[in-house]
N, C-alpha and C positions, 0 to 999 in steps of 0.2 A: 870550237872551230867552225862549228856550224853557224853560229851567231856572225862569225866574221867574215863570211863567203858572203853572207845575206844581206848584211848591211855594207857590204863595199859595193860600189858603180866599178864595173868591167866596163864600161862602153867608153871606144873613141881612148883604152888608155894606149902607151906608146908602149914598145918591146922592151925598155929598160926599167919601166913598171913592173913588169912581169916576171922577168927575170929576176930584182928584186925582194918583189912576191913568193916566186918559187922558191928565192935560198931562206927566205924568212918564216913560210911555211917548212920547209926541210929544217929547219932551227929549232921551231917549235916541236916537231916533230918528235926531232932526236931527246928534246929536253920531259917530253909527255911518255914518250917510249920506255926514258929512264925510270921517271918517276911510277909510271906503273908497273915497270919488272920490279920496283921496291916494295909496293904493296899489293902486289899481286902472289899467290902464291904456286911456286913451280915446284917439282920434285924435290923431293930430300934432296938428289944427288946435285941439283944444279947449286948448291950453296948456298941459297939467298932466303929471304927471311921467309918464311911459312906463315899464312896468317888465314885465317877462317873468318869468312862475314855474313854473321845473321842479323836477320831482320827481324825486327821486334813492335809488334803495335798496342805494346805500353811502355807508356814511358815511367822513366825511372825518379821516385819522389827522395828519397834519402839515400845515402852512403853507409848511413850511422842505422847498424843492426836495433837498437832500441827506438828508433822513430817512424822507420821506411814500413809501409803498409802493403806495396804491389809487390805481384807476386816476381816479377823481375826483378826487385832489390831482394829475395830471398833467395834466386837463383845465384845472384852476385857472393851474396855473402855466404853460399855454398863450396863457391870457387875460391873465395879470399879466405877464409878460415877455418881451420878441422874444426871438427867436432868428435863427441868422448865415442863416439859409436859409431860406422858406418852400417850400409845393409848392401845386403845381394842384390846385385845388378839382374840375376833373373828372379829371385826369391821376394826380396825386400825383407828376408832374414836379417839381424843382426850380428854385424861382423866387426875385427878389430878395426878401431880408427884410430885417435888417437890412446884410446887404451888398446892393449895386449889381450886383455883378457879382465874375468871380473868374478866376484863370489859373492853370497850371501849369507847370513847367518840365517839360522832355521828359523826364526821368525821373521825374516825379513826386513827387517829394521836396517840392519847395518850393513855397506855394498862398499866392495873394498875393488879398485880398479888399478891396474898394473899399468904406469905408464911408459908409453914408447921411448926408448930411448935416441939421442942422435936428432930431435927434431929441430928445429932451428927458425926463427920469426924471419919473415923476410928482411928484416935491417940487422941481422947474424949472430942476434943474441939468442939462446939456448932456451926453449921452449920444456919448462916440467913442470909436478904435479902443483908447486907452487901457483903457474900461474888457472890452471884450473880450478884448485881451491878457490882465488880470489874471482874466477869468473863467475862461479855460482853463488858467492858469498854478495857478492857486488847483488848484484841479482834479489837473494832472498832478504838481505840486511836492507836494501832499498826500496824493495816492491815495483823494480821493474817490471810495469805492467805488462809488456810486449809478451814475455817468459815466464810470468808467474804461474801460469797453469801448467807448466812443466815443470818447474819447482815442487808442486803441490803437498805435503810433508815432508821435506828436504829441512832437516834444522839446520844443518852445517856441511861442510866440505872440510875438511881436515889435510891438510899436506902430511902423510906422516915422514916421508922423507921424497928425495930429490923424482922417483919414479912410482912412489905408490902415492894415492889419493881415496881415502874412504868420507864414505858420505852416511851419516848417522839420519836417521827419519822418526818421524813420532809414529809412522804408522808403515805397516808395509807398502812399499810404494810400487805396484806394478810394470808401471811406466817408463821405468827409468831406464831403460834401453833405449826408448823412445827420447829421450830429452834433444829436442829441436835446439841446440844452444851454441852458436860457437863458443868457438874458446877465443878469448881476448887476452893479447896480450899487458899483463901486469904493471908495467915498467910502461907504459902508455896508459891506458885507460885509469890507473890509482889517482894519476892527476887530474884526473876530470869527475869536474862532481855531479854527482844523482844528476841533481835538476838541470844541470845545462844537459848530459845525455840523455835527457828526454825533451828535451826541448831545443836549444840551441847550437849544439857540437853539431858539426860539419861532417867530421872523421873524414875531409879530406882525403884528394889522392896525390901521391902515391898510399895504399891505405896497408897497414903494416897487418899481417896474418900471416898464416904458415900452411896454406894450402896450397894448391895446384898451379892459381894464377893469384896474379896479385892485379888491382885494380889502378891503372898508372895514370888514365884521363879521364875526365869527363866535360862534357858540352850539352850541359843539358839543352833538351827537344832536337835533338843532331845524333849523339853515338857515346858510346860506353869504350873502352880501350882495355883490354886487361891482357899482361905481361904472362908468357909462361913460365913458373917458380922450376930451374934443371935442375933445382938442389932439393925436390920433391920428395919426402922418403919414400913414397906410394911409385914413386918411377916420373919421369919428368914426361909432362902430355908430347905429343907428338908434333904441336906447332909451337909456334913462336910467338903467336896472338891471336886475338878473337877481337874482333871489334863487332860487337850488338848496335845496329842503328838503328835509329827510333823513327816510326811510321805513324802518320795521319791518315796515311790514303791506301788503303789495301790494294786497290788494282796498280798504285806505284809500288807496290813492296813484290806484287805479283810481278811487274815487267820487268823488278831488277831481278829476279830470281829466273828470270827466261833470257835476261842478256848476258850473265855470269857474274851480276856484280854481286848478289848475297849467293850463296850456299846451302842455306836451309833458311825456314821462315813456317809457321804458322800464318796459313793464310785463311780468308775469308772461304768459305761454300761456295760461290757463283766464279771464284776464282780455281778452284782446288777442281772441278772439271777439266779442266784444259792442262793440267798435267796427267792425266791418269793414261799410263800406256806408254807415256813418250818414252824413249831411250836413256835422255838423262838425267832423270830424275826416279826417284820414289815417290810415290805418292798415300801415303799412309794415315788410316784412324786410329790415331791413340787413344787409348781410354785411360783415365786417371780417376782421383779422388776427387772430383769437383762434380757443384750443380748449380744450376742457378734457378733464381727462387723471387716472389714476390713477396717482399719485405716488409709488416706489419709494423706500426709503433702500437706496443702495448704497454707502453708506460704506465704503471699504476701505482708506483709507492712516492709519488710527485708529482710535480705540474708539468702539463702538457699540453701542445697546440692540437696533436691528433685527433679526430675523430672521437667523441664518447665512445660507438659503436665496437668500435675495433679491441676495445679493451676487454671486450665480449665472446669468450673464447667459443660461443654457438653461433656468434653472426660471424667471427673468422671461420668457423668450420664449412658453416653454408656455402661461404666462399669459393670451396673447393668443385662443388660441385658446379659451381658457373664458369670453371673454365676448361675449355678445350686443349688439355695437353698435348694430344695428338696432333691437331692442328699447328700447333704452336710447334712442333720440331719439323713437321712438312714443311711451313708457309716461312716462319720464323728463319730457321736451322738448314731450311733447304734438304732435310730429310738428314741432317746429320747430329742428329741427338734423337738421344730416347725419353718417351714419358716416362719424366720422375713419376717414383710410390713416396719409399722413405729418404730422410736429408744423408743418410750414409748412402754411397752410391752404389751402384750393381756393378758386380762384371771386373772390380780391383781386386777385391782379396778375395782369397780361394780357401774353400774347405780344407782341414773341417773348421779355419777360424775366420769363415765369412762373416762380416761382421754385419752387411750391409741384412734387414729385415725385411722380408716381402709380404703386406700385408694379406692377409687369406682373400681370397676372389669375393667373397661377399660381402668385404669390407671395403674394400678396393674402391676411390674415388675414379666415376666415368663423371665425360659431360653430359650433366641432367639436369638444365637450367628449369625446369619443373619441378625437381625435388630440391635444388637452393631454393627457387622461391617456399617451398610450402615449409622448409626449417627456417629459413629468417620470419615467417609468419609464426612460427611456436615460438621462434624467441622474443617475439611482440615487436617483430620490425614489419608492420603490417603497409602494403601498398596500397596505395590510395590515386586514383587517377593516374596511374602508370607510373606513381612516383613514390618510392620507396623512405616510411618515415622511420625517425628515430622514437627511444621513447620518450623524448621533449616536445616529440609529433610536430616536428621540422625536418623536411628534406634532407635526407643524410647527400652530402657533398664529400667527395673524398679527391683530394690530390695524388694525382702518380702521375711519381719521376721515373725516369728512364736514364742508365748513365747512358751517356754517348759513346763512352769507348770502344761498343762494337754495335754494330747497325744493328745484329740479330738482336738487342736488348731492345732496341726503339722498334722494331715491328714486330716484336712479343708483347712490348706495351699498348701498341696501339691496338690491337686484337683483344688484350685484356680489357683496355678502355670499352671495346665495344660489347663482351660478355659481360661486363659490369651494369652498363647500361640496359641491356637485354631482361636484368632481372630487377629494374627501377633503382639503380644506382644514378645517381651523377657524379661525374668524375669528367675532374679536367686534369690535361695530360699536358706533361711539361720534359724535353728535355734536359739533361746537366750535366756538365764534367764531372768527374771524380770529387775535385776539390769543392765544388757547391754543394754536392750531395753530403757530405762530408759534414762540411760547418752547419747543412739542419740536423743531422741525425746526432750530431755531437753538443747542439746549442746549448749554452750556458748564458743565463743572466746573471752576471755580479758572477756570485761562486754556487748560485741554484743550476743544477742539470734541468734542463727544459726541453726536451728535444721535437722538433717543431720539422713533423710530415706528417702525413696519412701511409702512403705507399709509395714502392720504387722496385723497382726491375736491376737483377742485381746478379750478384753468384757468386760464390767462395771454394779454395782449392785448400785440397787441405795436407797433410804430410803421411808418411806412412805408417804411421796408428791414427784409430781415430780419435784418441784422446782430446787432441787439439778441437776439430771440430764439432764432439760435444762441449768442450768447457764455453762456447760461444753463445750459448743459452743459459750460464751459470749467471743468477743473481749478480753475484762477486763482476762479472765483467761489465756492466753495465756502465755506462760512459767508456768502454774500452773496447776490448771488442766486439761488444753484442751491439750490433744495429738495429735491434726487435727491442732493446730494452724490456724483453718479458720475463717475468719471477715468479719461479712456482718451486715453495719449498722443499717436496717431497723429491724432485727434479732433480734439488741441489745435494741430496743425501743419496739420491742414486748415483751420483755421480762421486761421491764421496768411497761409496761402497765398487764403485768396477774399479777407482782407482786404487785399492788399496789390496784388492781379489787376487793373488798371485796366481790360482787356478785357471787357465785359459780360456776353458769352455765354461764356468761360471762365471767367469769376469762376460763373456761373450749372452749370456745368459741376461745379463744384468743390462747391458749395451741396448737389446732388444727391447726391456721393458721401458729404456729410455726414446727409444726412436718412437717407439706405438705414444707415448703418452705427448713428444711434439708431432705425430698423425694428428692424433683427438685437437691438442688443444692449439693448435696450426699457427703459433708465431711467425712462421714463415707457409707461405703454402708454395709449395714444391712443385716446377714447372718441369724443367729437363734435364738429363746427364748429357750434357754435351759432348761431342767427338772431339778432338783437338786437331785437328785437319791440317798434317803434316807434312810436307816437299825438300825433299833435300836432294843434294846432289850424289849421283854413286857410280857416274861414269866418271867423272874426275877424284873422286874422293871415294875412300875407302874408310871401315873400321868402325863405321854407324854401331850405338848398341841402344838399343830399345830397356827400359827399365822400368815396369817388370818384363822378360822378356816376352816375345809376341805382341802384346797389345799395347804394350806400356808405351810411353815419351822416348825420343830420344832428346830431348830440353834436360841431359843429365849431368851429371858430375862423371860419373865414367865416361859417359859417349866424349865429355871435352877433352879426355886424359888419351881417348885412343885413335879419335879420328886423324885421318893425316891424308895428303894427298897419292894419286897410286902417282907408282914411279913413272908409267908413261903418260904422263901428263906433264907435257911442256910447261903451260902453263894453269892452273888448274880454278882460280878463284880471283875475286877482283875484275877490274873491267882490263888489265891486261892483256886477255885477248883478242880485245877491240883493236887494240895498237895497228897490228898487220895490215887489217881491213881498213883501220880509216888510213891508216900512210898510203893504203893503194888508193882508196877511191880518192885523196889530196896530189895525188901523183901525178894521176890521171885528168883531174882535173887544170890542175896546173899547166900539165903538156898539152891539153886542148887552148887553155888561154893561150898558152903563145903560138901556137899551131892556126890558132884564130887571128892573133892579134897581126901577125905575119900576114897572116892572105887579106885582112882589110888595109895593110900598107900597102900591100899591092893593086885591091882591087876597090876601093872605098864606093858605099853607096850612098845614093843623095841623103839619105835617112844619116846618114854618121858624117854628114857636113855640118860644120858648125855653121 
């Protein structure tokens, strides 16, 4: 509308112009008024469709659960597909999902899981323990990589009949509460083979699951659509949809979240100021399982473009001490993260099975660019003219990337550039999407892994075990998940032994002795636990739940099942409630034109002579 005020000439026109004008704006009006009470969302009571809109500044790479890497297609397929286990919305306990319940035989080998009856795929065929057996079979007979480490001694899934499913293991498997896995339906996915789902399947939408919503549009770099499933056995979510739209520009994700067009959104620091206090919104720091990290190639059982140096696990350690953690969540973060210690984060899981280790204070990495330089000199990376050599006694040069996807990443990089420098590094600094960073860390020649960086500014969220986030330094993930490509055998037996420990506080024992040995040998050196700087709406919306409670996300699977708008909310989300406002100030304006146009037929000035 504004675009059409601005580029029409008002001058000199005649009263049957205007009148015109006015019924044609009153036209558009009524037809814009429509179209937003459809996608706007008003009280249960008023009838009309319910729809929630968050803003999201990542966008979405895959549909297809065995391809999709960001952490938004995880959230998706949260939504679109149960899984064997859920957990406590305050606890992050393990509760029934789609099993009932489960047992184990005394040695732990063999997990027998009761499944729900009554569940139903969203295209209305009948969801049981069959198609679970074949979800995890798909899985372990294939080596889908995405879930193998959830797998991890899983021989088999057995259907023994229509609602039970036992799963046999070679070793006791701790874990298995934890299995991050949907369940995919059978009768779809049998026809599709390994290698296209990990490489070419779509899994298009409408996308068939049996969870809470189902996934109906997508437009990639635009907005996600997902349907609410009423035939939910969990209870049917409280709207009618959620449409996620995808954001470049944080201060526009910010303005739509202040005119009423998103409802909740993760925004940037310099923006998440300017909610704190207001009336309609919350303004909240979540804390989750994520950190972000400077990201080493230690490639060493193959060829690589990286740095010799780096594969150096005393010139990585030095590392640490050249950089300004602190600084880096004041300057960086805007004071909204903490300096990382170890890659398990602080402040998620609670005693007594905290898993996250805090190194002892006199081990504890500060900024001591005095004592990096004096251990890269023990490791005979001796400086020479302010210029820090290798031991080929050539100027060590080291490349860092920064993704782009959040500015805090690009001015923690440029900051590290310059502590790098401070202790006779050279380093040139590069920005890159997702996908660029990606194709080096993942290079392949012919069918040789090559993977070809120095360093990059990065961070990874993880699930609630921390299973997942250990297995990302396992040997075995290398060209997959591990973007440090580092190998250290004794590493991969620790990980062998928490995973099979059915004892909590041993398993948790064992957790530790793996965090301290990536301390020492620093494939990643650990910058900050970022805050997730949260705004949502809660004058018009109701039913927010935080997961774990207090500190946790509301980015959850409950919070989508119970949010809903309060009843006195006319209208509560969408730009809906702009309607009123612009038909007045178009009203208004309208009745000035002819109110003007009138008194220059009466009284015209030499200016409005042609």
């Amino acid at each position: 509308m504004e675009r059409l005020l601005e580029s029409s000439s008002w001058r000199g026109r005649r009263l049957p112009v205007i009148v015109v004008v006015a019924v044609v704006l009153a036209a558009l009006l009524w037809s814009l008024g429509s179209a937003l009470a459809d996608s706007s969302s008003p009280s249960p009571a008023s009838g009309k469709k319910i729809v929630l809109q968050v803003g999201w500044y990542q966008n979405l790479d895959s549909l297809n659960p065995f391809v999709g890497q960001q952490n938004v297609a995880y959230d998706l397929y949260r939504m679109n597909y149960d899984y064997l286990v859920n957990y406590d919305r305050d606890t992050l306990a393990p509760v029934p999902g789609v099993a009932t319940s489960w047992s184990h035989s005394p040695d732990g080998k063999t997990w027998t899981f009761k499944i729900r009856k009554g569940i139903r795929w969203q295209d209305g065929l009948p969801l049981t323990a069959a198609d679970v057996a074949f979800t995890f079979n798909y899985i372990i007979k294939n080596q889908m990589s995405a879930y193998t480490n959830y797998t991890q001694f899983v021989k088999d899934a057995v259907a023994i009949d229509p609602s039970t499913v036992r799963f046999d293991c070679t070793r006791p498997k701790a874990g298995i509460l934890q299995m991050w896995v949907p369940i995919l339906p059978a009768h779809i996915w049998s026809k599709i083979s390994p290698s296209d789902a990990q490489n070419k399947f779509q899994n298009p939408a409408p996308v068939i699951g049996s969870g809470p919503f189902q996934v109906v549009d997508w437009v990639k770099d635009q907005y996600v659509r997902v349907k609410a499933n009423k035939s939910y056995w969990g209870g049917a979510p409280k709207v009618d949809e959620i449409l996620f739209r995808f954001y470049t520009n944080q201060e526009t994700e910010a303005a739509d979240l202040r005119s009423g067009s998103i409802q909740y959104a993760d925004v940037a620091p310099a923006q998440y100021q300017s909610f704190i206090g207001k009336p309609t919104w919350t303004a909240h720091k979540a804390t989750d399982d994520s950190f972000e990290n400077l990201g080493v190639n230690c490639y060493t059982l193959g060829p690589s473009t990286g740095n010799p140096a780096l594969k150096d696990w005393r010139f990585r350690n030095a590392l640490n001490w050249a950089i300004d953690r602190r600084a880096i969540a004041t300057i960086a973060y805007n004071g909204a993260a903490l300096p990382a210690t170890s890659f398990l984060p602080s402040g998620y899981w609670k005693a007594p099975l905290d898993y996250h280790w805090e190194p002892p204070a006199d081990q504890a990495y500060t900024y001591d660019p005095a004592k990096a330089g004096r251990l890269l000199d023990a490791a005979g990376y001796r400086e020479v003219g302010g210029v820090r050599l290798g031991h080929d006694g050539k100027p060590i040069k080291l490349r860092l990337w920064a993704v782009t996807e959040k500015n805090q990443y690009v001015v923690a990089a440029k900051l590290i550039a310059g502590y790098l420098q401070k202790v006779g590094l050279k380093v040139t600094l590069q920005t890159m999407d997702t996908g660029a960073i990606d194709d080096k860390l993942y290079n392949t020649v012919g069918t040789t892994f090559k993977p070809d960086y120095d360093l990059f500014v990065w961070g990874w969220g993880g699930d609630f075990d921390p299973g997942f986030l250990l297995s990302i330094f396992l040997t075995s993930q290398i060209n997959s998940w591990s973007d440090s490509a580092w190998s250290d055998p004794q590493y991969d037996r620790l990980y062998q032994q928490q995973a099979a420990e059915l004892d909590p506080q041993k398993r948790k024992a064992i957790i530790w002795q793996m965090e301290q040995m990536i301390y020492q040998k620093s494939p990643y050196i650990l910058l900050v636990y970022p805050q997730t700087l949260q705004v949502y709406d809660t004058q018009h919306w109701q039913g927010w739940v935080r997961q774990p409670a207090g500190s946790g996300t509301v980015n959850n699977y409950w919070n989508y099942l119970d949010v809903a708008p309060r009843e006195t909310a006319a209208v509560s989300s969408g730009t809906g409630w702009r309607t009123p406002v612009v038909a007045g100030i178009l009203v208004v304006v309208a009745a000035a034109g002819i109110w003007w146009a009138l008194r220059r037929r009466r009284a015209p000035t030499a200016e409005e002579t042609p």
